[in-house]
C-alpha positions in Angstrom: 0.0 0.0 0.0 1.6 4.0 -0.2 2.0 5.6 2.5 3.5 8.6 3.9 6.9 7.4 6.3 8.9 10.0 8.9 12.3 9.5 7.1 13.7 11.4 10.4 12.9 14.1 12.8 12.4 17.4 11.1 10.0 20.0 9.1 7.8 18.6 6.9 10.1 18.0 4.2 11.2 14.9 5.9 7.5 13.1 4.9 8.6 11.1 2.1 6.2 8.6 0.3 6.7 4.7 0.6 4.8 1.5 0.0 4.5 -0.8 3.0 2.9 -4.0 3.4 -1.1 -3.8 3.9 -1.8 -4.8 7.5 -4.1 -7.5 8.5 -6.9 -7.1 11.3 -7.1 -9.3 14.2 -10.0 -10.1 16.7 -12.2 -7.2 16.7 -10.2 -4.9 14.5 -11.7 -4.1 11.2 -9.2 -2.6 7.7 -10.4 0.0 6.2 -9.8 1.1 3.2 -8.4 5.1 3.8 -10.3 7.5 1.7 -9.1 10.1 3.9 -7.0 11.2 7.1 -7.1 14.3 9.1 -3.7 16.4 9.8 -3.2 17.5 13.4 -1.2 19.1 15.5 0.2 15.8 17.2 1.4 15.0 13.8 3.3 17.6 13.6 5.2 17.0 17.0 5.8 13.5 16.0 7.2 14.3 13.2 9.3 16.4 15.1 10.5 13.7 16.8 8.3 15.3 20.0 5.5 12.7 20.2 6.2 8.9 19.8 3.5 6.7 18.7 2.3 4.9 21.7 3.8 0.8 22.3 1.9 -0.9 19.7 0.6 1.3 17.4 1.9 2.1 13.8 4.9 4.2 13.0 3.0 6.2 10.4 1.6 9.1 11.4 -2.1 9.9 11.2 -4.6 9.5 14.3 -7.9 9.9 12.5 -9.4 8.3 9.1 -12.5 7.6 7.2 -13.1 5.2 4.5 -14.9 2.0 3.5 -14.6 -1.3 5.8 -12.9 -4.3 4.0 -11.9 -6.8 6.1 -12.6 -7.8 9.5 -11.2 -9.5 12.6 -12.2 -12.8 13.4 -14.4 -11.4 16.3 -15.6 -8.0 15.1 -19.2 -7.9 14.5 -20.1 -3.9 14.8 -19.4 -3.2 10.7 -20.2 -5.2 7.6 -18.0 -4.9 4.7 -18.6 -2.2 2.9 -19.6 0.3 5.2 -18.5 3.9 5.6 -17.1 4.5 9.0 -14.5 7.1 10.3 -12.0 5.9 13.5 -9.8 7.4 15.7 -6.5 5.2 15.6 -3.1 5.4 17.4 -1.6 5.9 14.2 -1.1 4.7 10.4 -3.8 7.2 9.2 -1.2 8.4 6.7 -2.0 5.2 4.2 -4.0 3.4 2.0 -5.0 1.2 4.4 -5.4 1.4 8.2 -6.8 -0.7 11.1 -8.5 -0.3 13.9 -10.4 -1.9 16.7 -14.0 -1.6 15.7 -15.1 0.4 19.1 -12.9 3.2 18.0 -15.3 3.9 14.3 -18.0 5.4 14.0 -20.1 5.4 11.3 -19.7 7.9 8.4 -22.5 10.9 9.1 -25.5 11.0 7.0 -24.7 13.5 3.7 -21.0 14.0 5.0 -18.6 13.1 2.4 -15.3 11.1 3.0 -12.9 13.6 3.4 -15.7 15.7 6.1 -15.6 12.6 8.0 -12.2 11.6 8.3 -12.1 15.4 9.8 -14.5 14.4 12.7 -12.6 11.5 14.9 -9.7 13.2 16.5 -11.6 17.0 16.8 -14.5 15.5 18.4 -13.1 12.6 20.6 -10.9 15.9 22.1 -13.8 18.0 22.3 -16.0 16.0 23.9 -13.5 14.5 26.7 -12.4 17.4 27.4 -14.8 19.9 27.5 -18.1 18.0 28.4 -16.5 15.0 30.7 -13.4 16.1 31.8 -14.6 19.8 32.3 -18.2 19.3 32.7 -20.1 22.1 30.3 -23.3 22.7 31.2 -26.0 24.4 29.6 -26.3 28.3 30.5 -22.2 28.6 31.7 -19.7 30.4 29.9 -17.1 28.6 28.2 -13.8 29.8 26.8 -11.5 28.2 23.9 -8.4 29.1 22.7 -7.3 29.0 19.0 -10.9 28.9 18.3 -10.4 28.5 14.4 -8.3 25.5 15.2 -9.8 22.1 14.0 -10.5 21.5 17.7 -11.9 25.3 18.0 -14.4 25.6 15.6 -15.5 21.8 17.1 -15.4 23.6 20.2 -17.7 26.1 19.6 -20.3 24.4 18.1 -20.9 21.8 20.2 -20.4 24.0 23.3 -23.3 26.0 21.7 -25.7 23.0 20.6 -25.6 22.3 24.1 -26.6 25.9 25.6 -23.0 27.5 26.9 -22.3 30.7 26.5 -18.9 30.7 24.1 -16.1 32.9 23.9 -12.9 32.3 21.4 -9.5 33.8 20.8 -8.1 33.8 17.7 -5.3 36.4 15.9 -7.2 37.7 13.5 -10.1 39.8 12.1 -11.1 37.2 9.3 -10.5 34.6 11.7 -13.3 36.2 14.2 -15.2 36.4 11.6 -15.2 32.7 11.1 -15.6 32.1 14.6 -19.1 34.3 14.9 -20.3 32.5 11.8 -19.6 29.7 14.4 -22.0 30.8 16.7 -19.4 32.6 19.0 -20.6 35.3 20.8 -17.7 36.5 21.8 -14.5 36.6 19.3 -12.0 38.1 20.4 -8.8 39.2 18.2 -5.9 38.7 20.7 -3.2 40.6 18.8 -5.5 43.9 19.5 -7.7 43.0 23.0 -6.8 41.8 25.9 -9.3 38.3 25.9 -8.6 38.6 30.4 -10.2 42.3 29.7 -12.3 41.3 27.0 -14.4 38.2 29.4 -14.5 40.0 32.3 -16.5 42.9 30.7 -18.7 40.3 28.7 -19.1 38.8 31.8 -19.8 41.8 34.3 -16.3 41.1 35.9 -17.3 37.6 36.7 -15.4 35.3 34.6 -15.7 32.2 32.5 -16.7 28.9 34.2 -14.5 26.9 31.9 -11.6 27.3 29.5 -10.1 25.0 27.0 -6.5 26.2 26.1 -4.1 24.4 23.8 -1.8 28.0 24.2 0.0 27.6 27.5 2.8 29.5 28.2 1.8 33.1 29.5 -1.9 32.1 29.0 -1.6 29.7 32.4 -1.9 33.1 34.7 -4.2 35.2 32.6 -6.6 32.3 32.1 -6.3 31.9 36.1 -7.6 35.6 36.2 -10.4 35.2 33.4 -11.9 31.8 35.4 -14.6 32.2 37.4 -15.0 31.5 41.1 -15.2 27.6 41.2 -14.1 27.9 37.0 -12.2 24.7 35.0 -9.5 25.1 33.3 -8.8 21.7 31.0 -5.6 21.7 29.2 -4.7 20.3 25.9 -1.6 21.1 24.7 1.3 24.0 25.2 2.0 25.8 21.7 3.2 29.0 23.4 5.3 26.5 26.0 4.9 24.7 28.9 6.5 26.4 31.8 5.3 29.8 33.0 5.0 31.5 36.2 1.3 32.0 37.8 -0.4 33.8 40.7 -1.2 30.6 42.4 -3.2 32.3 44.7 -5.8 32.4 42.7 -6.0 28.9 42.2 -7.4 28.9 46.0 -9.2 32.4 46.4 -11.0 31.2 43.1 -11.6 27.4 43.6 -10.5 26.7 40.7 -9.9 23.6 38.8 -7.0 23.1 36.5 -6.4 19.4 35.0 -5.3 18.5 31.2 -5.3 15.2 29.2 -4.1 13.2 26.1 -5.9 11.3 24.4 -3.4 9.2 21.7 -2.0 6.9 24.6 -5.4 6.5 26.1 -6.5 2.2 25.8 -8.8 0.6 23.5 -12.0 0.8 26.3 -11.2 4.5 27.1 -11.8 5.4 23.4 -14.8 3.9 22.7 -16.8 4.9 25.9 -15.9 8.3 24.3 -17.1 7.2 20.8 -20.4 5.5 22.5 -21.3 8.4 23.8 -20.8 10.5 20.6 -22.7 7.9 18.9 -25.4 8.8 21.1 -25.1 12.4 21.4 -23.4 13.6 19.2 -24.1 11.7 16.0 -27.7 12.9 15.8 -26.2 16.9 15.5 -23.9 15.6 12.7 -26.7 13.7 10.7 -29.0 17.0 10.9 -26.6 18.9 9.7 -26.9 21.1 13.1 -23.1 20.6 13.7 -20.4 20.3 10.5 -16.7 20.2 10.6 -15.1 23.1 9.1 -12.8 22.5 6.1 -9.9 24.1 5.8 -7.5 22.4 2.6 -7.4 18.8 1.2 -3.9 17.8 -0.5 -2.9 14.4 -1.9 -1.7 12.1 0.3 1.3 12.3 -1.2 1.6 15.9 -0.4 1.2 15.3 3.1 4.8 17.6 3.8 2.6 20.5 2.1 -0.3 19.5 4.7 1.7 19.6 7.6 3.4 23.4 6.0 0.1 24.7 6.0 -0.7 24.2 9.5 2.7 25.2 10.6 1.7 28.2 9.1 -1.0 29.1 11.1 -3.3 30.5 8.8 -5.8 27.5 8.4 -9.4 27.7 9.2 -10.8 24.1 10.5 -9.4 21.0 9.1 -6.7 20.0 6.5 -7.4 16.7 5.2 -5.5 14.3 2.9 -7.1 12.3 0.1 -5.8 8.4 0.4 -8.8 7.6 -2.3 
C-alpha cells in the first residue's frame, strides 16, 4: 500500500512517500480502506520527533481516518464490509489502508462526504473529553477556547453552543473572528488587538468564564487563572506557546478553581470507545442533521502530506486540513 513514512525528525520535508505491506486485522479490529486522514497538530510533534506513537501502534503518522470497511477481525461484529465508517487510531492514518479496533469507528454521518468525516474523529473525541467529561459544560455557563479557528476550535464552539453555553474564542485575526461568529461565537476576540482577560471580564460583568479550554500555555496559564470564574475549570490540551510559566497561584485557591489537562493518543482501547459510544449517542444525531459540521480548511494528496503539515505550521488555516488516500 503507499503511505506517507517520517524518514527522520524534522520540518515537513522529511514526509517522504513509501509502499508498506497492507496490515491484516485481528480479533475485533476491522481494515479499512483510507479515503481520507485528518492532519493534526500531534502530527506535527511526531514528526518532530516530540510525540512517539504509543507501544503498539503504527509508526506512520495519522490519528484519524474515514473510509470504506474491507476486512474484519475474526471477532468483530459492529461493521459489515462495505460500510462507511470514520475511526480514531493510534496511528497509520497516513496510508491506503489502516486498522483499527471496531469500538474506535463510527459510522460515516449522513450527507458528510469522505474527506468531512475523516475530519471528525480526532476534533470531536478531544472536544467532547475534554470539555463536556473532563470539564463538565453545562448548559447556561460560559465557556472559553483558545485557538478557536483550530480544528479543535471551531468543534469547540459548536458543540459548546448546541448544548446551551455561553462561548467565547480567541483567535489572531479579524477574518478569523469572523469565522468564529459564523460559528456561533458570541464573543471573538482578536488577541493581537484586545486583551481576551479584559475582553471576558467585561462580557461577563467582571465575573469570569466557568470553563476554558487552552491548547496555548505559556503566558496564557496566569491570565486564564484571572479570566476563570469562582469555582471555573481550566482543561488543558496542549502547550504551543510552552509549557512552563509563572502564575499567581493564589488564585488557584481564592477562586476554587480547577486546572487538569489530558491526552488522548495513549489513552487504551475501552477509554476510546466509551468516548465514541457516547458521541454515537449524542453527538451523531447533530452531525446527521446537519446542526453541527466540521469546518474544512485544505485537502492535499496524500502524497503531499509535507505541504499538509506546512500549511498548518503556518498558522493561517481555518478548520481542518485533510489528505485524500482515495
Amino acid at each position: 500500500m503507499r503511505a506517507i513514512e517520517i524518514m527522520k525528525p524534522g520540518g515537513p520535508e522529511v514526509l517522504v512517500p513509501v509502499t508498506r505491506d497492507k496490515p491484516v486485522p485481528v480479533e475485533t479490529q476491522i481494515l479499512i480502506k483510507v479515503a481520507a486522514a485528518g492532519v493534526n497538530r500531534p502530527d506535527c510533534l511526531q514528526r518532530q520527533g516530540a510525540y512517539p506513537p504509543p507501544p503498539g501502534a503504527s509508526d506512520i503518522p495519522g490519528l484519524e481516518v474515514a473510509g470504506e470497511v474491507v476486512e474484519k477481525g475474526s471477532s468483530a461484529s459492529r461493521f459489515k464490509t462495505g460500510d462507511k465508517v470514520c475511526a480514531l487510531v493510534p496511528g497509520g492514518g497516513y496510508a491506503e489502508y489502516c486498522v483499527v479496533d471496531e469500538t474506535n469507528a463510527l459510522p460515516a454521518p449522513k450527507g458528510l462526504t469522505l474527506s468531512e468525516a475523516a475530519a471528525l474523529p480526532e476534533t470531536f473525541f478531544t472536544v467532547w473529553h475534554n470539555v463536556f467529561q473532563r470539564g463538565g459544560l453545562k448548559a447556561g455557563e460560559s465557556f472559553l477556547v483558545h485557538g478557536g479557528t483550530s480544528g479543535i476550535g471551531t468543534t469547540a464552539i459548536q458543540l459548546a453552543k448546541s448544548f446551551g453555553a455561553r462561548v467565547f474564542a480567541t483567535a489572531g485575526s479579524e477574518a478569523k473572528c469572523a469565522a468564529m461568529r459564523g460559528l456561533g461565537a458570541d464573543l471573538s476576540i482578536n488577541y493581537r488587538e484586545t486583551d481576551f482577560v479584559e475582553a471576558v471580564k467585561e462580557e461577563t460583568g467582571g465575573r469570569g468564564v466557568d470553563l476554558i479550554l487552552d491548547m496555548v500555555g505559556g503566558d496564557y496559564i496566569s491570565r486564564n487563572y484571572q479570566a476563570a470564574a469562582v469555582d471555573g475549570r481550566i482543561v488543558q490540551i496542549a502547550f504551543l506557546n510552552g509549557r512552563k510559566a509563572e502564575a499567581d497561584f493564589s488564585l488557584l485557591m481564592m477562586k476554587r478553581l480547577t486546572h487538569t489537562g489530558s491526552t488522548l493518543r495513549a489513552r487504551d482501547i475501552a477509554f476510546k470507545a466509551q468516548i465514541a459510544d457516547e458521541l454515537r449517542q449524542q453527538v451523531w444525531p447533530l452531525l446527521n442533521e446537519r446542526k453541527v459540521l466540521p469546518v474544512m480548511d485544505s485537502i492535499f494528496p496524500l502524497e503531499q502530506a509535507s505541504a499538509a503539515h506546512q500549511r498548518m505550521e503556518d498558522g493561517e488555516h481555518i478548520g481542518k486540513i485533510v489528505l485524500d488516500a482515495a
